[in-house]
PLY file of the C-alpha trace (Angstrom):
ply
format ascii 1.0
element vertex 398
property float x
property float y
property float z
element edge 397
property int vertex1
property int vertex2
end_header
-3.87 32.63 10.60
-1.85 30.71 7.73
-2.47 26.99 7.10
0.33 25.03 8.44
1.65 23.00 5.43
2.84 19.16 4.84
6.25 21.28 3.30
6.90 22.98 6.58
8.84 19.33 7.92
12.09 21.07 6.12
11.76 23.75 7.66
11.17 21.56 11.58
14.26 19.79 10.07
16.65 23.00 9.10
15.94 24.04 12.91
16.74 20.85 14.37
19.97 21.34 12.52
20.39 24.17 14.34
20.68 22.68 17.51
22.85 20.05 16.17
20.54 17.63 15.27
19.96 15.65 12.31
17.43 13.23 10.50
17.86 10.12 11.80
17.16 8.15 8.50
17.31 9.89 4.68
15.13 12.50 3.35
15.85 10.62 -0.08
13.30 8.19 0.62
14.83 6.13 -2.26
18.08 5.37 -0.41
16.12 3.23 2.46
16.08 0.35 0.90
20.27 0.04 0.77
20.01 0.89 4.14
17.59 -2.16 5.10
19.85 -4.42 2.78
23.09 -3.27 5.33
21.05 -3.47 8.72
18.18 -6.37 8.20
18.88 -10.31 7.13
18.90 -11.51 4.47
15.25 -13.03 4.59
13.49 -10.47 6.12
14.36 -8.32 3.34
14.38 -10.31 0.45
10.66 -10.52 1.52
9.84 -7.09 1.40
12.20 -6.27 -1.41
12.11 -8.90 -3.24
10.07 -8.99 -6.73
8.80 -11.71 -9.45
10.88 -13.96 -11.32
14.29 -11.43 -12.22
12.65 -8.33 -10.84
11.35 -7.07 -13.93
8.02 -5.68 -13.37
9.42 -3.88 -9.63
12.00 -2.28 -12.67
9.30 -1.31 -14.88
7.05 -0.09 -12.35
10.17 3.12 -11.22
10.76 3.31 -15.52
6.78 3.89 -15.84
7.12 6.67 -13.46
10.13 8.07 -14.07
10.11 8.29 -18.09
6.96 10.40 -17.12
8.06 14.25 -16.62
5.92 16.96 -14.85
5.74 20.24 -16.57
5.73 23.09 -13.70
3.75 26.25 -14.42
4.16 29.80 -13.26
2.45 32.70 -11.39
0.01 30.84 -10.11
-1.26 31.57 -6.57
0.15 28.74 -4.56
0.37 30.56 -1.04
-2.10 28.82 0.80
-2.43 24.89 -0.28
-4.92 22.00 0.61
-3.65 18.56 0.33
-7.20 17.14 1.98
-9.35 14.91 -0.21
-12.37 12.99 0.02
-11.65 9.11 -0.64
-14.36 6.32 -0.57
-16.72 9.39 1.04
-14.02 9.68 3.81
-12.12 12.77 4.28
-8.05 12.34 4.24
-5.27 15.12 4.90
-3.77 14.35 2.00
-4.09 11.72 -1.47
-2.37 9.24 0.46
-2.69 5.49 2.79
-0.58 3.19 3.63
-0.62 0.19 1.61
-1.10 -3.61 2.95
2.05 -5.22 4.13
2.06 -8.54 6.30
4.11 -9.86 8.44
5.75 -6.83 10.00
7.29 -8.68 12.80
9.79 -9.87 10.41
11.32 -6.03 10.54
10.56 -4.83 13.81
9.48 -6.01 17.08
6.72 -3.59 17.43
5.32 -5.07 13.81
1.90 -3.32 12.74
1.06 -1.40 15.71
4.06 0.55 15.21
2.97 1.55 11.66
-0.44 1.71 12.52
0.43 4.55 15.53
2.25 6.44 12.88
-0.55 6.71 10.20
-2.69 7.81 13.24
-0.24 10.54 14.07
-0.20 12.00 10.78
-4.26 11.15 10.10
-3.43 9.20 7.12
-5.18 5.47 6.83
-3.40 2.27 7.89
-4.67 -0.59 6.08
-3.93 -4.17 7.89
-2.76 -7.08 5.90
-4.92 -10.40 6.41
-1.55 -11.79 7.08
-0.57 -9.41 10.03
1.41 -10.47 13.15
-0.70 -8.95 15.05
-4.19 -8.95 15.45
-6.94 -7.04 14.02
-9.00 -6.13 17.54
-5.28 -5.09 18.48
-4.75 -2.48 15.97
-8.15 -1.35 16.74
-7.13 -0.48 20.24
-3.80 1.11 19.40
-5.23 3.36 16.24
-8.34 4.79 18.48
-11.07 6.36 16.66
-8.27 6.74 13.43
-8.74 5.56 9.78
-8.41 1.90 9.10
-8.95 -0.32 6.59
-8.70 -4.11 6.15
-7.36 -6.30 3.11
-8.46 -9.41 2.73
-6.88 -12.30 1.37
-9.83 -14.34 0.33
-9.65 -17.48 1.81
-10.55 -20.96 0.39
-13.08 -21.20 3.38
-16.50 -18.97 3.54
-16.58 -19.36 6.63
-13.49 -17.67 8.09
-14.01 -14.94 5.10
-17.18 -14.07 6.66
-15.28 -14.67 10.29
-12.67 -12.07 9.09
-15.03 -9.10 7.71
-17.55 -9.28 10.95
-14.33 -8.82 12.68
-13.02 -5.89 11.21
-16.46 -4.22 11.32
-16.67 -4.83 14.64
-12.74 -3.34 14.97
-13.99 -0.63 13.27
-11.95 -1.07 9.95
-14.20 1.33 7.62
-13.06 0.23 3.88
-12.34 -3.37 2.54
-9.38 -3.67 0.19
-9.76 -7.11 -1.16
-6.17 -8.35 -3.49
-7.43 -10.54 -6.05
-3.55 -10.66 -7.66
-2.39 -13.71 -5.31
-4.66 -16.48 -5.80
-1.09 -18.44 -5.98
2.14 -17.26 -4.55
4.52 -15.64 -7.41
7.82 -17.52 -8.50
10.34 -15.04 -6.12
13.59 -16.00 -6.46
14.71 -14.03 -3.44
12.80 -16.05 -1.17
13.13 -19.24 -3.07
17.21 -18.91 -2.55
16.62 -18.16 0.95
14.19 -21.15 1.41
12.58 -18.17 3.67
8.52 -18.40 4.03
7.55 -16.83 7.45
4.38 -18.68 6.83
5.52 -21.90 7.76
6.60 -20.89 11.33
3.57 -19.09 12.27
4.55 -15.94 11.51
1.85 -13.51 10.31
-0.82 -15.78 11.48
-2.08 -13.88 14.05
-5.65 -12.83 12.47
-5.92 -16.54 12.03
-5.30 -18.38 15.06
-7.76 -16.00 16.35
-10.36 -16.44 14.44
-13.21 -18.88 15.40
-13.50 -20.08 12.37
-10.06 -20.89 11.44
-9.74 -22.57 14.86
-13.26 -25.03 14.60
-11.14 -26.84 11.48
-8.36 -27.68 13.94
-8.29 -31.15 15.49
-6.05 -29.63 18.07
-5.40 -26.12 19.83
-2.74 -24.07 17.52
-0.39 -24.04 20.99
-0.66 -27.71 20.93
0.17 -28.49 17.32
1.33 -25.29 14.72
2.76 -27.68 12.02
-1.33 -28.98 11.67
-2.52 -25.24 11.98
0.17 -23.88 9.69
-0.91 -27.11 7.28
-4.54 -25.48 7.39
-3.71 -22.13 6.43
-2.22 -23.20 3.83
-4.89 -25.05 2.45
-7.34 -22.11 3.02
-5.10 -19.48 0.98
-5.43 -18.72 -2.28
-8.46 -19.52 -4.42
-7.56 -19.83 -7.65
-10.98 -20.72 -8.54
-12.84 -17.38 -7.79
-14.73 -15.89 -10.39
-16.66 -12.17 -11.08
-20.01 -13.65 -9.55
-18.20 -14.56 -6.56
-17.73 -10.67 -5.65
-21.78 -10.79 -4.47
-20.02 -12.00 -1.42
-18.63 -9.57 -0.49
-21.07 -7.52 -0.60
-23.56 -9.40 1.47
-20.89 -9.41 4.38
-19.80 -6.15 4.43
-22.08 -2.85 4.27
-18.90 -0.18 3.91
-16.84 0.31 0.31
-15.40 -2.74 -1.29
-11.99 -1.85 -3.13
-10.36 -4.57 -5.77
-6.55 -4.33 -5.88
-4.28 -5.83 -8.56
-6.81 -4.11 -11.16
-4.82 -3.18 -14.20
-6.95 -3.82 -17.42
-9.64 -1.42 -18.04
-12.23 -4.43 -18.66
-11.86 -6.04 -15.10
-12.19 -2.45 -13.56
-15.79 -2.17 -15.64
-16.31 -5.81 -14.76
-15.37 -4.09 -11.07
-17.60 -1.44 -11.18
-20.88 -3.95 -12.64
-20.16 -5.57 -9.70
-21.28 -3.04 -7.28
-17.89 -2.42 -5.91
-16.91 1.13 -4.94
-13.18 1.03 -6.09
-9.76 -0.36 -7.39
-5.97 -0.34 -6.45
-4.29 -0.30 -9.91
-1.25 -2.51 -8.87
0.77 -5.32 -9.67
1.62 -6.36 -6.11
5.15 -4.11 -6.32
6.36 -6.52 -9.01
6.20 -9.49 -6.98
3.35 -11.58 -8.73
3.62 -11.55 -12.62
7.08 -11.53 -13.77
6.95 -9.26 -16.72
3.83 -7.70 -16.05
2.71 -4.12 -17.26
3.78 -1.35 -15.03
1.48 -0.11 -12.68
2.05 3.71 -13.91
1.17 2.44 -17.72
-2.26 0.83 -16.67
-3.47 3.43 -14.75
-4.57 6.44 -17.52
-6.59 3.49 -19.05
-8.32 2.30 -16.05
-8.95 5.71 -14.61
-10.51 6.79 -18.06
-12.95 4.03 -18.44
-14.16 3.85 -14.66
-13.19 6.97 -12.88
-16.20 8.47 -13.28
-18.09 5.52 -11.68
-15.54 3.80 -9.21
-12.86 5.55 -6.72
-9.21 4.74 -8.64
-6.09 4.48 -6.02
-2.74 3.07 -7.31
0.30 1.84 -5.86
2.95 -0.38 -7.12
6.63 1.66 -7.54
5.65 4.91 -5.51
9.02 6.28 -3.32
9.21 9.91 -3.65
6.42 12.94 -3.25
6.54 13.24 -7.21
5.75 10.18 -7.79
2.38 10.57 -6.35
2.45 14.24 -8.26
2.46 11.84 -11.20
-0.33 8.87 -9.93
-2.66 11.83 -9.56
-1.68 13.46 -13.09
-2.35 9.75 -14.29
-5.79 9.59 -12.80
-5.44 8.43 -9.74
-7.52 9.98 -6.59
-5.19 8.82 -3.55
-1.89 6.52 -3.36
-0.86 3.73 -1.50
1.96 3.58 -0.52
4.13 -0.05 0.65
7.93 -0.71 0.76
8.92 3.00 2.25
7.34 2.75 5.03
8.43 -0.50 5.86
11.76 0.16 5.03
11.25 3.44 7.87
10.01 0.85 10.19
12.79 -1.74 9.85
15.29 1.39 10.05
13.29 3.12 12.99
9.86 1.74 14.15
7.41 4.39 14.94
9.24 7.03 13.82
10.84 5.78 10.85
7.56 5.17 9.61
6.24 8.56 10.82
9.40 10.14 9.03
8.86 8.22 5.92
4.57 9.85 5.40
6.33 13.17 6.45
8.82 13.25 4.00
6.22 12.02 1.39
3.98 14.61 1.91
6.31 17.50 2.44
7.64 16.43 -0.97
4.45 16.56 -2.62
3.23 19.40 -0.78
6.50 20.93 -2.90
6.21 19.32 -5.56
2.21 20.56 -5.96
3.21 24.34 -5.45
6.13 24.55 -7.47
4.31 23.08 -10.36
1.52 25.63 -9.98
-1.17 23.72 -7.85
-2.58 24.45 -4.77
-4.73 21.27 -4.85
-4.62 17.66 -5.72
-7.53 18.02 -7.64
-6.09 20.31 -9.73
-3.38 18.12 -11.31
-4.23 16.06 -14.88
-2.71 14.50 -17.96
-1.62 18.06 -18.87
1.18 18.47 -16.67
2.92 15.64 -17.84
4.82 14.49 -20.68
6.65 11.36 -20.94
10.29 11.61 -22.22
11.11 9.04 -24.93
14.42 8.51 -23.31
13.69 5.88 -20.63
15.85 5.44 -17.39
19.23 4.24 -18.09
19.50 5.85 -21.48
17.19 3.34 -23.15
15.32 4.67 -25.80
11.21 3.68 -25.78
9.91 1.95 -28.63
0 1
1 2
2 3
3 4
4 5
5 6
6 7
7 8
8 9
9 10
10 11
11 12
12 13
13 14
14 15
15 16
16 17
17 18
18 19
19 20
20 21
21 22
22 23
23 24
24 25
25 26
26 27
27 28
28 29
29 30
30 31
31 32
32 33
33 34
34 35
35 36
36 37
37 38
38 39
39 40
40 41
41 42
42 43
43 44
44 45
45 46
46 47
47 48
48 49
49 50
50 51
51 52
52 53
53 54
54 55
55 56
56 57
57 58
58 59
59 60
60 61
61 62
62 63
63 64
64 65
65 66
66 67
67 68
68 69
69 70
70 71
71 72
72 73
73 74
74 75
75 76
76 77
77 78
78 79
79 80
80 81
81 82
82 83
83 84
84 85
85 86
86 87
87 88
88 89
89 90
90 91
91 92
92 93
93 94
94 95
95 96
96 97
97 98
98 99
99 100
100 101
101 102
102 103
103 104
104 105
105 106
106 107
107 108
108 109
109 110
110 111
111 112
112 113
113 114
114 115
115 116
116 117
117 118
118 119
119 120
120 121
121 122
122 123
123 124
124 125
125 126
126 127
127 128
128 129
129 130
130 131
131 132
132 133
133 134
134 135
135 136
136 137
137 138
138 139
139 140
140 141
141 142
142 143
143 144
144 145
145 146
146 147
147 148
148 149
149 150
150 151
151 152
152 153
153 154
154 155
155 156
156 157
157 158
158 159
159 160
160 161
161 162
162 163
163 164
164 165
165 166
166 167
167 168
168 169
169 170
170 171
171 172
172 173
173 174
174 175
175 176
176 177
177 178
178 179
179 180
180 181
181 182
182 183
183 184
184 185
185 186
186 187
187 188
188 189
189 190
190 191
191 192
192 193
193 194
194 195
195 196
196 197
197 198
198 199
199 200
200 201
201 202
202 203
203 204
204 205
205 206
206 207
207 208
208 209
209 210
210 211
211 212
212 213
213 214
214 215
215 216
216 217
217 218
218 219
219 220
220 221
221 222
222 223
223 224
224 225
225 226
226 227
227 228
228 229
229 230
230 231
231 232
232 233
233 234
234 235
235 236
236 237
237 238
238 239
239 240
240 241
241 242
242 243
243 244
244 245
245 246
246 247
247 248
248 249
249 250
250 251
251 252
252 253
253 254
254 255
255 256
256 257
257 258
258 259
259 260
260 261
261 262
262 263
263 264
264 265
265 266
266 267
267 268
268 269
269 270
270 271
271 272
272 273
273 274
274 275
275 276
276 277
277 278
278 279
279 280
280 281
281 282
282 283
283 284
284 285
285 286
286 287
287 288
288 289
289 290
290 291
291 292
292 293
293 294
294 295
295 296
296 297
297 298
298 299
299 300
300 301
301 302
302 303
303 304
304 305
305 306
306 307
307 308
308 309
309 310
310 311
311 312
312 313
313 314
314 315
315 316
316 317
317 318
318 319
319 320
320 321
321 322
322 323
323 324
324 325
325 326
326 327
327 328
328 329
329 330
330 331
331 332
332 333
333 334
334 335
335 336
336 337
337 338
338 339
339 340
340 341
341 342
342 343
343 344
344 345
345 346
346 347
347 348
348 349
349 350
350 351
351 352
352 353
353 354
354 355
355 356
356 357
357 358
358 359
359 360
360 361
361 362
362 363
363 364
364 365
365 366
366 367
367 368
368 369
369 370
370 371
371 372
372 373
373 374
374 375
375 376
376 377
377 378
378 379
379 380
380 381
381 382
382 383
383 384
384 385
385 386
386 387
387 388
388 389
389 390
390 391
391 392
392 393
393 394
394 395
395 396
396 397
C-alpha cells in the first residue's frame, strides 16, 4: 500500500472544490498576515507582527531566505517520500514544531489550547510560551499523550524557575526551550504607539498566578489585588544578569534536553554545547529584539558547521512558506520552528486555521522536497542552493 503523503492536502483540497467548497483561509501562507491586519485590532496585531525598532531585522530575516535559491535535480526516484525525523531523540512526522508564542488570547478566545489541539492532530510538537494564557497542566490535558515542549522565560526568581520546570515535567512537556534573547523587552515601535502591553492587565499570566511560587511573594491573593501581582511579574522577568555558568541550572532541574534559542554566533553555540546542553534555536526572536540584527538564515550555516555534529540545530525566525524550510534544512538546520503563521491561522480560524496553516506547510515542502529530487529531509545540503546576488527588491548584495 502507498505512503499517504503531506502533498496529498491539494489533492483533499481540488476535491472539496468539487463539491463547491473552498479553503477557508489562503494556501499562500504569506498573505495571512494582511488578512489579520483587516480582521484583528490594532494591538493584538501589532504584537504578533510587530518587529524591532523600524522592522529591519523581520526584513532581513524573508531577504536571507529569499536571496537563497534551491537548485532542483532530475530523475531521481521521488515516488515514495519520508518527511519523519528524529529530533532531540524524539521521532517527528516531519522537520517541523511550532514555535513559542504567548499570549494567544489576544487572537482568539480558545488561545493555546486551540493551537495546541492542532499540532496534536497533525503529530507535530506544540511548544508553550512561559507567558501563555492558559495554563501549563491545561495544555497537558487537551494535547493527551502528544509532543510538548516548554519555553522558559528565565525568571529573576530561582524559585519559581525551579516551580515552572517541575511543573512541566510533571505536565509531561518532554524538551525545554529556554530564550536567552529577551533578558529586556526590545524597543517595538508598534506596541510603543499603541501604548499596548497585555502584560499589564494580566494577560498571559496564567502559568504565573498558578504557580506556588510566584504566589508565596504576594502579600495578597492575585483576585484580590492584580496591579501588586502584575508589579511582581514584572520584577521577576528578565535577568539581564545571567551568565554561561548559570546554565548548570538548568540542568540540575530538568533531566530531558535543554535547547538555547536566540543562538546566532557560532561561539555561544560551542559555549552552548560546553555547557551540556543538547541544542539551539538559531533565531533572532522574528526581528523583534535587536533592531538591525543578522538574519536568522545568514547565522545558521555557521552555527550548524561548528556544533552540528555535537548539539541538535533548529531555526526559526522569517519561515512562511514550505521552501523556506527546504532552505533551513539546506542551511543546516535539522527541524524548524515555526511562529507568526500559525498564529495568524489561529486569529483567522482557531483550530483549524492553525491546522490549515502545518498542512499547507508541509504539503509545500513535501513538494518542494520531491520536485527538487529528495525523498528525505536528510537528504538536502548546501549543494542545492545558491544564493542570487540580486537581493529582494532589485537590490544588489554587496
Amino acid at each position: 500500500m502507498a505512503q499517504q503523503h503531506w502533498a496529498d492536502y491539494q489533492y483533499e483540497i481540488y476535491l472539496n472544490g468539487m463539491a463547491g467548497v473552498v479553503p477557508r483561509l489562503p494556501t499562500d501562507l504569506t498573505r495571512l498576515e494582511e488578512l489579520t491586519e483587516r480582521r484583528l485590532g490594532a494591538g493584538p496585531v501589532g504584537y504578533v507582527a510587530g518587529s524591532a525598532g523600524n522592522g529591519s531585522t523581520a526584513r532581513a530575516n524573508r531577504a536571507a531566505l529569499e536571496r537563497r535559491r534551491i537548485v532542483p535535480r532530475m530523475l531521481r526516484d521521488v515516488h515514495e517520500r519520508d518527511l519523519s525525523v528524529a529530533v532531540l531523540g524524539r521521532p517527528l512526522p516531519a522537520p517541523l514544531a511550532l514555535a513559542p508564542v504567548g499570549v494567544l488570547s489576544i487572537m482568539h478566545p480558545d488561545a493555546e489550547p486551540a493551537a495546541a489541539r492542532a499540532a496534536a492532530a497533525q503529530g507535530v510538537p506544540f511548544t508553550l510560551s512561559s507567558v501563555s494564557s492558559t495554563p501549563m497542566e491545561r495544555i497537558a490535558e487537551v494535547m493527551g499523550e502528544a509532543e510538548r515542549w516548554f519555553q522558559l522565560y528565565w525568571p529573576k526568581d530561582p524559585e519559581v524557575a525551579r516551580s515552572f520546570l517541575n511543573r512541566a515535567r510533571a505536565a509531561g512537556f518532554s524538551v525545554l526551550v529556554v530564550t536567552l534573547d529577551t533578558p529586556l523587552l526590545a524597543w517595538r515601535p508598534r506596541d510603543l504607539d499603541q501604548a499596548y502591553l497585555p502584560f499589564l492587565n494580566g494577560v498571559g499570566m496564567a502559568n504565573y498566578f498558578t504557580d506556588p511560587a510566584f504566589k508565596a511573594g504576594l502579600s495578597k491573593p492575585v483576585e484580590e489585588d492584580l496591579t501588586a501581582a502584575v508589579r511582581h511579574f514584572i520584577g521577576l522577568q528578565g535577568d539581564p544578569g545571567k551568565t554561561w555558568p548559570d546554565l548548570a541550572f538548568l540542568r540540575e532541574n530538568w533531566d530531558g534536553p535543554v535547547v538555547l534559542k536566540g543562538v546566532l554566533h557560532p561561539d555561544d553555540a560551542r559555549l552552548a554545547a560546553e555547557a551540556g546542553m543538547d541544542g539551539v534555536v538559531v533565531s533572532n526572536h522574528g526581528g523583534r529584539q535587536v533592531a538591525g540584527s543578522v538574519a536568522a538564515a545568514d547565522a545558521l550555516p555557521r552555527v550548524a558547521e561548528a556544533v552540528g555534529d555535537r548539539l541538535t540545530v533548529l531555526f526559526d525566525s522569517g519561515v512562511r512558506t514550505g521552501d523556506d524550510i527546504f532552505k533551513a534544512l539546506a542551511l543546516g538546520a535539522r527541524a524548524v520552528l515555526v511562529g507568526r503563521p500559525y498564529v495568524y491561522g489561529l486569529g483567522l480560524d482557531g483550530q483549524s486555521g492553525v491546522e490549515h496553516v502545518i498542512r499547507c506547510l508541509l504539503a509545500e515542502l513535501d513538494l518542494t522536497l520531491a520536485l527538487s529530487g529528495h525523498a528525505v529531509p536528510g537528504t538536502v545540503g548546501p549543494a542545492d542552493l545558491v544564493e542570487d546576488p540580486v537581493l529582494p527588491g532589485g537590490l544588489r548584495g554587496a
